[in-house]
N, C-alpha and C positions, 0 to 999 in steps of 0.2 A: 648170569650177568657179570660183567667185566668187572675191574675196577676204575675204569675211566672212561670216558666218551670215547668214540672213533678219531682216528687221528685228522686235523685237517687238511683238506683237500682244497682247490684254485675255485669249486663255486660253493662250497660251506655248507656241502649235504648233511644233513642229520636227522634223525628219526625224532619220532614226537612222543617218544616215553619220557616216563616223571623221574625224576631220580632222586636220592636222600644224598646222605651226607657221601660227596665225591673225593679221593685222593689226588691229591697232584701227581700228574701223569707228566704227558707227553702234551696234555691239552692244563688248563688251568680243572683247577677243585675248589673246593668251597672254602678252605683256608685261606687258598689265593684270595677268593674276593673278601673277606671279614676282612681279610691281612690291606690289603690294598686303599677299603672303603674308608676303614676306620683310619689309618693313618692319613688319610687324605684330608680326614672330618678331623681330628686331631692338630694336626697341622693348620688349619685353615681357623679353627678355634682358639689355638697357646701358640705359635712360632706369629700368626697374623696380628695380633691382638698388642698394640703400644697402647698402656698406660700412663697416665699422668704423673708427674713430679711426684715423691713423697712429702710424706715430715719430714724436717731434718732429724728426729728424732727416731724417725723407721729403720726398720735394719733388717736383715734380708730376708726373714720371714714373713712379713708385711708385704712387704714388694712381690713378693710371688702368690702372697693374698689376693693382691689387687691385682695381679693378672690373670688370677685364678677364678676370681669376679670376672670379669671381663668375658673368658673363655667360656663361664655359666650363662653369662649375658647369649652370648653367641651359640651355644646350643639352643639355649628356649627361642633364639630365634635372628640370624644372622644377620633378617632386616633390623634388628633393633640396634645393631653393631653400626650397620651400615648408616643408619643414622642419626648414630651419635656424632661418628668420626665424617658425617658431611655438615653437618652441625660446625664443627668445630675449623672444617675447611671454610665454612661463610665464615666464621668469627675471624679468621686470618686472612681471609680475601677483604674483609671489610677494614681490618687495621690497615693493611697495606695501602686500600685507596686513601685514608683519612692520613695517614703520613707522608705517602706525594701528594695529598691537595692540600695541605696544611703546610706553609712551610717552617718547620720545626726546627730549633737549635739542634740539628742532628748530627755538627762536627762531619758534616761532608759523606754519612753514612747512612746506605741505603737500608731500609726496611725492608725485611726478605718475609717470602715466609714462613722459613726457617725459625726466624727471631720471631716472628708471629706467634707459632705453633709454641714456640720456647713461653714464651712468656704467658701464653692461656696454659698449660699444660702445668704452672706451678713454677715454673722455673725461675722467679726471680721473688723476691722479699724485699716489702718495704719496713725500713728500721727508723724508727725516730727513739726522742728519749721516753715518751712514754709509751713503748712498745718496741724496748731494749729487741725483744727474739723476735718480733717482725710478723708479719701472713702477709698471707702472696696474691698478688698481685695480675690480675690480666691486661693484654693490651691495649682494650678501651681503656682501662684504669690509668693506664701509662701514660698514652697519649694525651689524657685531658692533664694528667701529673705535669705531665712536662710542658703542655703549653699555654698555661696557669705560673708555671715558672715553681711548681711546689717539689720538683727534685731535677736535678739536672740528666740529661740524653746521656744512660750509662755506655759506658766502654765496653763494647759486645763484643769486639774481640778476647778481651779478657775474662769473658764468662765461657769460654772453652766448651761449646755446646757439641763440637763433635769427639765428647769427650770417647765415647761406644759405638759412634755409626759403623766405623767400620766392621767389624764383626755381626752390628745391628744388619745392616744391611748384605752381608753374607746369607746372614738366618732367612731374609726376606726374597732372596733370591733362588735360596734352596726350593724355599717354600714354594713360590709362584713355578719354579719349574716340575717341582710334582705335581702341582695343580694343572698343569697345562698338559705332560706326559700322560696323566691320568685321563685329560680331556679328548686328547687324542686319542687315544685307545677303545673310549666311548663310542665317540662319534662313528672308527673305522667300523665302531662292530652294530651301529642304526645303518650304515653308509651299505652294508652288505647282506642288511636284513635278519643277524643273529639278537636272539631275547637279551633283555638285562633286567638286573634285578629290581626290585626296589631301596635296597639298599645303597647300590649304586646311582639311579636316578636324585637318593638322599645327597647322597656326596656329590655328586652333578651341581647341584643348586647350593651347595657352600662353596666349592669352586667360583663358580659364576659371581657372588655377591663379594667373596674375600676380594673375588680382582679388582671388583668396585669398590669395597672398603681399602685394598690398598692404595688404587688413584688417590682418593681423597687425602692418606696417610701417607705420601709418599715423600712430603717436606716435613713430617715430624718426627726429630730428635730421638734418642734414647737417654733420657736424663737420671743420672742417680739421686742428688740432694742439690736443693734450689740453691740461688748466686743469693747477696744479698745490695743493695741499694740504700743510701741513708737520704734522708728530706734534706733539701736545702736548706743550709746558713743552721741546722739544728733547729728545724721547725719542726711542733709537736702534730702529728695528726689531730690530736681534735681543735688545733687550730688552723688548720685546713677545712675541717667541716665547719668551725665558725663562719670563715669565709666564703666557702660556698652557700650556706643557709643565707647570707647576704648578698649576695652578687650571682649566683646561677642557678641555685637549687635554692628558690625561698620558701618553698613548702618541703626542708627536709628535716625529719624527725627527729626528735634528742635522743631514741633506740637504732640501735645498728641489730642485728642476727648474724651475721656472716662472718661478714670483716666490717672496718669502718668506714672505706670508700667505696663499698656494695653500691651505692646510690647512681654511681659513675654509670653503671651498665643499665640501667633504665626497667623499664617493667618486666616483672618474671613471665616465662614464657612456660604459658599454660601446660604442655606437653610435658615439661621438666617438675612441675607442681603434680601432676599425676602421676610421674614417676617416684617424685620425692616420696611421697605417699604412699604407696604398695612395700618401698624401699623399707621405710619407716616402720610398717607391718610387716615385714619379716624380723627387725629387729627387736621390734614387743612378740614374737610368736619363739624369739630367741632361735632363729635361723637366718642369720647374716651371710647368705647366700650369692646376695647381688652386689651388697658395697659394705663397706665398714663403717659401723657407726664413729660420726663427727661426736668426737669428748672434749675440743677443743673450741675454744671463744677465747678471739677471733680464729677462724679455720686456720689451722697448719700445715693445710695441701686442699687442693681440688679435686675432689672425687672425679674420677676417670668416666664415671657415667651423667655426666651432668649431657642434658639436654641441651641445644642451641638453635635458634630458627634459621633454617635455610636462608639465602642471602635469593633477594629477588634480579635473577639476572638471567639471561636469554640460553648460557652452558648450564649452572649448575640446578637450577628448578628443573627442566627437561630431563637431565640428566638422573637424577632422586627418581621422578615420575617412572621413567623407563626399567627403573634398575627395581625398584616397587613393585607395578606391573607383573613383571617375566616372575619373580619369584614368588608374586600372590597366585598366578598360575600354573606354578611349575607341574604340581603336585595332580594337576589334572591330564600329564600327561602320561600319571599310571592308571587311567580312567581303564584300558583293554589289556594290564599286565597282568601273568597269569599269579593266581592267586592259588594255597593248599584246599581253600572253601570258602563256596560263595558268600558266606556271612562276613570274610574277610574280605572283599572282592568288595562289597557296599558298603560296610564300613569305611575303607580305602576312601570308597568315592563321595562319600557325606562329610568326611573331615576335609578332603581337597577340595570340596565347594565352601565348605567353612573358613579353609585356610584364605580361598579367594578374595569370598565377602569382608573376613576381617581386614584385610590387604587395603581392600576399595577405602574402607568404613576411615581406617584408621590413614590412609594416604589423606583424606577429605577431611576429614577433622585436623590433622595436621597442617593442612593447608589454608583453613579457616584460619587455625590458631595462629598460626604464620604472619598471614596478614593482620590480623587484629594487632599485633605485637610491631607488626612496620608500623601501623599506624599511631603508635601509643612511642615510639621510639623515635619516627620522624619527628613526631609532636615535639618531645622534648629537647630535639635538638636544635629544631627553629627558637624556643623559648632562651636555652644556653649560648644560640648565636650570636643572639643581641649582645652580651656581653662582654667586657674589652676586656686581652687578656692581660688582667695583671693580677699580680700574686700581694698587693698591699694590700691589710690586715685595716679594715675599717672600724670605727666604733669599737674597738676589740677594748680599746684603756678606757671610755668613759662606757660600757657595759662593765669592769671592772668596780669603776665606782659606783656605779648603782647597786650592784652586790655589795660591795664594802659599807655603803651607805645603809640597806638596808638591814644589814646585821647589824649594826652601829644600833640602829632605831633598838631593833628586834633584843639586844643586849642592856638595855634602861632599862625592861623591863621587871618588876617586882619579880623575885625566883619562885617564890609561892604561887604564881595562876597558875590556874592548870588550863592550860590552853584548851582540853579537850571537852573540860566541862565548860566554857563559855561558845565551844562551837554547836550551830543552831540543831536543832534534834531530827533525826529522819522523819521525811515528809512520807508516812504509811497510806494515806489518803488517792483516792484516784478511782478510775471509772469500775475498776474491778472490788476496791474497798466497796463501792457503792451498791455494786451490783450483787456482790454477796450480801450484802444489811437488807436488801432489796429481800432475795429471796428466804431470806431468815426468816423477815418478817410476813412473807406470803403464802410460804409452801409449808407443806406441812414438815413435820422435822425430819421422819425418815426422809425424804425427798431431799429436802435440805440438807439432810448430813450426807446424800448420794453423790449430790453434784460437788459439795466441798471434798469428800476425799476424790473424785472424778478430774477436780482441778489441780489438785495435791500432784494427782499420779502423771497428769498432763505437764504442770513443771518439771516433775524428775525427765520424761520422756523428749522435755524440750532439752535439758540440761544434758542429758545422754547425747541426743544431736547434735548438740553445740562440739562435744568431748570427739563424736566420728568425724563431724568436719575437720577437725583438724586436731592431727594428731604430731605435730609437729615438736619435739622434745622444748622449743622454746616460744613455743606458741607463737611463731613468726603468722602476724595478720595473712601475710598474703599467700601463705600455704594451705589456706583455706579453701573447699571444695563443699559446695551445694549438694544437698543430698541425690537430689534428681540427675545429678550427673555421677556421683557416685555408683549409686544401684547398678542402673545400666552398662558401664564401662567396665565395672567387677562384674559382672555377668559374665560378659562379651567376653574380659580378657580371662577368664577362668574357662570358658567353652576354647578358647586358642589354645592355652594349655592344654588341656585333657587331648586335644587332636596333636596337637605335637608331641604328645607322651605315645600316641597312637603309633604316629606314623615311625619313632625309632621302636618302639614294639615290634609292629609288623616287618619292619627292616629284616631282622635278625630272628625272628621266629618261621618269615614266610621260607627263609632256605631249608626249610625242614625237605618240603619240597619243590625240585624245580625240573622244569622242560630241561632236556638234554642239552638242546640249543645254546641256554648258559654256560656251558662250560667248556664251549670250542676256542681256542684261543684265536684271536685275529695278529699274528706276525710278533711272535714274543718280545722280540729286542727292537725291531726298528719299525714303527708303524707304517711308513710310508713305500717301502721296498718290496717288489714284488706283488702290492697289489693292484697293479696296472690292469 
């Protein structure tokens, strides 16, 4: 037996023996494809991949963290990339409409969504005096800032945002053109009838989705360390939140978790509470894997994986839908590739229907969540619309005096009470006091003593519950998740995993061996010449 396949010929004859590990010949070998697939899968995971603003405080071992997150993100699975960064295309489609229909003090300057992307990505800090070093800021947060009158339409040309594109955008061009040389080459060699691997079909379908995750990314910035913004006339943020608790947000709470104008962006968006949460569980399993744990209050940057709901609109829903779709099924188009043994051959095809269903499962559930989150967001914008925009501070001096006043009272008082022994005694009484006296007095005592430690172990069990729902480092309410949607969803996405650990296994084990057919070259340098 040779060292390489037969040379190619004008109709791509080849015989149907197995072959092992081939040298690069006159025809491609197996190094060519590892050499080819992987950097294609590489490229489409770290050169595709824009993360978010830092800390000011990050320096360039972080920053290649968080792209390195990102690039993990995009292995376990490149729909998840793909929508984040279509997530983050609605949040930018959405500022830009609400700045041309709002007309805003914007000094004659258009809202791009460049500026968009800039400023959800971290890129700007708001500074007041009680919050000298700032946290950043999104463009919803902006737009309500600025037309509230609580900081004035910054100077964006002065924030220097193309401070890297160039070069940014070199890397992005290199990129999309391997992706595409690589596609081509694919396609001549299905176009003519010769095998591919599954390895290749692997990188097929990161090609496919990067292109889509670049659309979306294609107006967002390379940014090192955010701009910063001061509040008008040296107004303190939580005088800003005084006045929205009075005038637009009157149900809003004296705890913040995030930052302090978190409130501005309206209900969390269920899909990103799920994520928060797995997220959160690698950081207690102490494998910070997907994102870096937040040590800062108020946030110092925006995590690059934050979730956003699609924007309901006639391009970009259809558009998610399709790009969804093709990749939940890709994987079933190595339903009849040839396989070293049929146990791998099934295996193949039980993960690729897995891969499907989650696809469907998880498309539909996000599109539920989707909506429910317009409808909880519309909500509160008809609520905020009512009100007229001005930025004077109401009640703010005679709430002043009612604290002054009451301390005043609360300071007469003799130094000796002790406040805590004249506060009334816990109320221990209730249906369940009753109901254990009840059976105290009926059952007999072992019985009695069964069901009170039975109750015992039922508190701790409900207390445990309480501690899985929400696992959130600062016990944020609305990071909270129901156990019955827990179970199920960790099920699910822990069987997607194992099938994606599958299918890059089988990638790089199945070339142990392959049909001849793989390793005929289709027109080494120029794909389209000569195969007329």
């Amino acid at each position: 037996m040779s060292d390489s396949p037969s040379p190619t010929n004008t109709t791509y004859d080849y015989d149907e023996s197995r072959w092992g590990w081939v040298q690069s010949g006159q025809d491609r070998g197996t190094l060519d494809i590892l050499w080819s697939c992987s950097v294609t899968i590489i490229l489409c995971c770290w050169v595709a991949t824009h993360p978010n603003v830092g800390s000011p405080k990050d320096k360039f071992l972080q920053r290649c963290i968080d792209k390195t997150h990102l690039a993990i993100i995009g292995l376990l699975g490149p729909d998840f990339l793909f929508g984040i960064a279509l997530g983050q295309l609605s949040s930018a489609r959405r500022s830009v409409k609400k700045f041309k229909t709002d007309k805003l003090p914007c000094g004659n300057v258009k809202w791009t969504y460049t500026y968009a992307f800039f400023t959800d990505m971290g890129g700007m800090f708001l500074t007041s005096d009680d919050y000298p070093e700032g946290f950043p800021i999104n463009a919803e947060q902006l737009h309500w800032l600025v037309k509230y009158e609580h900081v004035d339409f910054p100077n964006m040309k002065q924030m220097n945002i193309g401070e890297r594109n160039a070069s940014d955008t070199l890397s992005r061009l290199l990129t999309v053109w391997q992706a595409l040389w690589f596609s081509v080459i694919e396609i001549q060699r299905a176009r003519v009838g010769l095998p591919m691997t599954t390895l290749e079909l692997t990188a097929l379908s990161y090609v496919f989705v990067m292109l889509a995750t670049q659309i979306c990314w294609l107006r967002k910035p390379s940014i090192g360390c955010p701009r910063t913004i001061p509040t008008k006339d040296g107004k303190l943020v939580e005088e800003i939140r005084t006045w929205a608790r009075e005038n637009t947000h009157r149900d809003l709470p004296q705890e913040w978790y995030r930052t302090p104008v978190d409130f501005i962006d309206g209900p969390r968006f269920q899909i990103d509470t799920h994520w928060c949460y797995y997220t959160r569980l690698t950081h207690l399993l102490r494998m910070p894997i997907i994102s870096r744990p937040m040590r800062s209050r108020p946030w110092d940057r925006f995590p690059s994986d934050i979730w956003i709901p699609a924007e309901k609109s006639w391009l970009l829903g259809p558009f998610g839908g399709f790009v969804l779709l093709v990749f939940s099924g890709w994987f079933l188009l190595g339903w009849n590739f040839f396989f070293p043994t049929p146990i791998e051959l099934w295996m193949w095809r039980v993960c690729a229907i897995v891969q499907a269903v989650f696809g469907v499962y998880g498309g539909l559930y996000y599109l539920i969540e989707g909506f429910k989150w317009h409808a909880a967001y519309e909500k509160m914008q008809r609520a905020t619309a009512t009100t007229p925009p001005t930025a004077t501070l109401t009640n703010t001096a005679a709430d002043a005096s009612k604290v002054t006043s009451t301390e005043s009272t609360l300071s007469i008082l003799p130094s000796n009470v002790d406040t805590e022994a004249q506060s009334p005694p816990e109320i221990t009484a209730g249906p369940e006091s009753s109901f254990r006296r009840r059976w105290n007095r009926c059952l007999p005592r072992h019985l009695a003593v069964r069901l009170d430690y039975l109750l015992r172990r039922y508190r701790k069990l409900d207390a445990w519950c309480d501690r899985i729902r929400n696992i959130s480092p600062d016990q944020d309410p609305e990071m909270a998740l129901p156990l019955y949607v827990i179970v199920p969803v960790t099920a699910i996405c822990a069987l997607y995993t194992m099938c994606r650990a599958y299918f890059y296994i089988e990638d790089y084990l199945s070339l142990r061996v392959q049909p001849a057919g793989v390793y005929v070259t289709v027109n080494r340098y120029v794909p389209f010449w000569g195969d007329g």
